[in-house]
C-alpha positions as a printed NumPy array, in Angstrom:
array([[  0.   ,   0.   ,   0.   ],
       [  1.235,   3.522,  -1.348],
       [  2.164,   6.624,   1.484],
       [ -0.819,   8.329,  -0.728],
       [ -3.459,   5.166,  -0.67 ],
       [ -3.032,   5.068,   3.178],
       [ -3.28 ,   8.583,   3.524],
       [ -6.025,   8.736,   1.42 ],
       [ -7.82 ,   6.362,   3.543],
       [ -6.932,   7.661,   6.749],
       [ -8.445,  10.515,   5.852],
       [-11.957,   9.187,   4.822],
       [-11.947,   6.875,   8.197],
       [-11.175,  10.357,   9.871],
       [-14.274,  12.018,   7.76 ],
       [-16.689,   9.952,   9.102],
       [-15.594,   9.646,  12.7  ],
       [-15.989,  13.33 ,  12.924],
       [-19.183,  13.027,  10.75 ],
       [-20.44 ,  10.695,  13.755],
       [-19.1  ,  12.488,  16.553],
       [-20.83 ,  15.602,  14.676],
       [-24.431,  14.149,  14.97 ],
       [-23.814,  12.841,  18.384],
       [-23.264,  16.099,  19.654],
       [-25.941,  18.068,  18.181],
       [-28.27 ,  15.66 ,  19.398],
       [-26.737,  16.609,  22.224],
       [-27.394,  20.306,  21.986],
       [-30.935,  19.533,  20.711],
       [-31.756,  17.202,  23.522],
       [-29.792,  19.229,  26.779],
       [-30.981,  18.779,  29.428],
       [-29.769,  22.002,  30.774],
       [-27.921,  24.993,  29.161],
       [-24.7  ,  23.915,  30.731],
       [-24.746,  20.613,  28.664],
       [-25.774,  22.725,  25.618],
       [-22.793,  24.928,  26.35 ],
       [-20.327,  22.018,  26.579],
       [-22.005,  20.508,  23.13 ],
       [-21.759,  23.712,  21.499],
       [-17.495,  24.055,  22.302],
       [-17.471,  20.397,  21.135],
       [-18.794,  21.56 ,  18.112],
       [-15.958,  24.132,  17.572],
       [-13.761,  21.357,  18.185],
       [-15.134,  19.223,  15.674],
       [-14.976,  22.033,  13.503],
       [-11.728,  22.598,  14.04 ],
       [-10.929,  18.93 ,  13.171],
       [-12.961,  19.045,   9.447],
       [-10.627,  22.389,   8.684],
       [ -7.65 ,  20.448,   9.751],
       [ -8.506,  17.544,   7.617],
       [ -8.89 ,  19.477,   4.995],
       [ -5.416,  21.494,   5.011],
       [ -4.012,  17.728,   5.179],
       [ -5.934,  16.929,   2.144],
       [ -5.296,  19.498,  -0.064],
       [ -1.86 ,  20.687,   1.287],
       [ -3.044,  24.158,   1.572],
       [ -1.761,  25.553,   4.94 ],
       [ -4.06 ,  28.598,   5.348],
       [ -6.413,  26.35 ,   7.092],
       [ -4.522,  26.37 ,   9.775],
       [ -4.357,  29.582,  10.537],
       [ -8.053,  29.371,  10.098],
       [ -8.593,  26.349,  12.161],
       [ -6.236,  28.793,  15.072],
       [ -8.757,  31.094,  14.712],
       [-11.81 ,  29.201,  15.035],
       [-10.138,  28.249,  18.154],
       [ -9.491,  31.397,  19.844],
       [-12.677,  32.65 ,  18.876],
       [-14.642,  29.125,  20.515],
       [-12.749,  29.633,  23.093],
       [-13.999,  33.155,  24.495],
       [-18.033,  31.84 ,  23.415],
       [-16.989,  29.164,  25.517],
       [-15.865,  31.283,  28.493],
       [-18.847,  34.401,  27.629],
       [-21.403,  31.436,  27.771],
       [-19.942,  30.289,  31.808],
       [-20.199,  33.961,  32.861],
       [-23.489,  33.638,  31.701],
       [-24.424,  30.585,  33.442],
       [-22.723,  32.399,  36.202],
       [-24.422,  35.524,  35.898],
       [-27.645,  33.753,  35.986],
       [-27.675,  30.929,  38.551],
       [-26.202,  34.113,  40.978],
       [-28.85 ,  36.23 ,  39.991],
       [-31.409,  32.76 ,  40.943],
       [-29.963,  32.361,  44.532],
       [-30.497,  36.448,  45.312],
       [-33.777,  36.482,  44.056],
       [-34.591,  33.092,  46.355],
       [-32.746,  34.962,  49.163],
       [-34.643,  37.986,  48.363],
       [-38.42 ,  36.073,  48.71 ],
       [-36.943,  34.399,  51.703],
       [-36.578,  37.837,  53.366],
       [-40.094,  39.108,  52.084],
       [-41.605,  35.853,  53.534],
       [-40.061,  36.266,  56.97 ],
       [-37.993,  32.826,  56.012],
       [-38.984,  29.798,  55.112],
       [-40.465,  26.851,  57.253],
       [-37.227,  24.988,  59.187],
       [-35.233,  27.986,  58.449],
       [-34.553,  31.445,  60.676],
       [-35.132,  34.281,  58.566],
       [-31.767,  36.424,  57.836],
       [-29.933,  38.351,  60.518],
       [-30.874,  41.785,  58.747],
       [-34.378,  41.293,  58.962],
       [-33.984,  40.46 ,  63.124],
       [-32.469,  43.985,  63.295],
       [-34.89 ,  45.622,  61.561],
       [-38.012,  43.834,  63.292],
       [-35.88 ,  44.701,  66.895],
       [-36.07 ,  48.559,  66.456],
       [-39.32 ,  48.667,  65.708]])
């Protein structure tokens, strides 16, 4: 077998193990369940991207794509890290507003209510 036969074939056995890995993950993105999965599916996809570029600078011996492929990266990369601070933002934002009905219901059942509202409730 020829350096350009097995080549040739490692690239089409590469093609369609991305091609898989592909559809597995945006079923994935589809399916969830919550937005962090989504998140995680959605940088796998940049990755997989980044793979189909690479495979085809290999194939057609044109290194540009790599430099492409780099910037695909970089640029997955900071979606990647806006999307936590989002996730961030947002679950932070979820415990204040549960702290902040705790403290307009007095506190919940089992639980005292929070030290600022004793201090207000004690001057009166």
């Amino acid at each position: 077998m020829t350096e350009q036969a097995l080549l040739t074939a490692a690239i089409f056995v590469a093609n369609g193990l991305l091609a898989l890995s592909f559809l597995f993950t945006v079923a994935r993105v589809v399916r969830g369940p919550t937005l962090a999965d989504r998140v995680v599916a959605l940088d796998m996809l940049v990755g997989i991207a980044i793979g189909f570029i690479a495979l085809i600078a290999i194939k057609t011996g044109f290194v540009l794509y790599i430099d492409v492929a780099i910037a695909l990266g970089l640029v997955g990369f900071l979606a990647t890290v806006a999307f936590a601070r989002f996730i961030l933002s947002r679950r932070t934002a979820d415990e204040e507003g549960e702290a902040h009905g705790r403290q307009l219901d007095g506190g919940s059942a089992g639980s005292p209510a929070p030290d600022r509202v004793k201090t207000i409730q004690d001057h009166r």
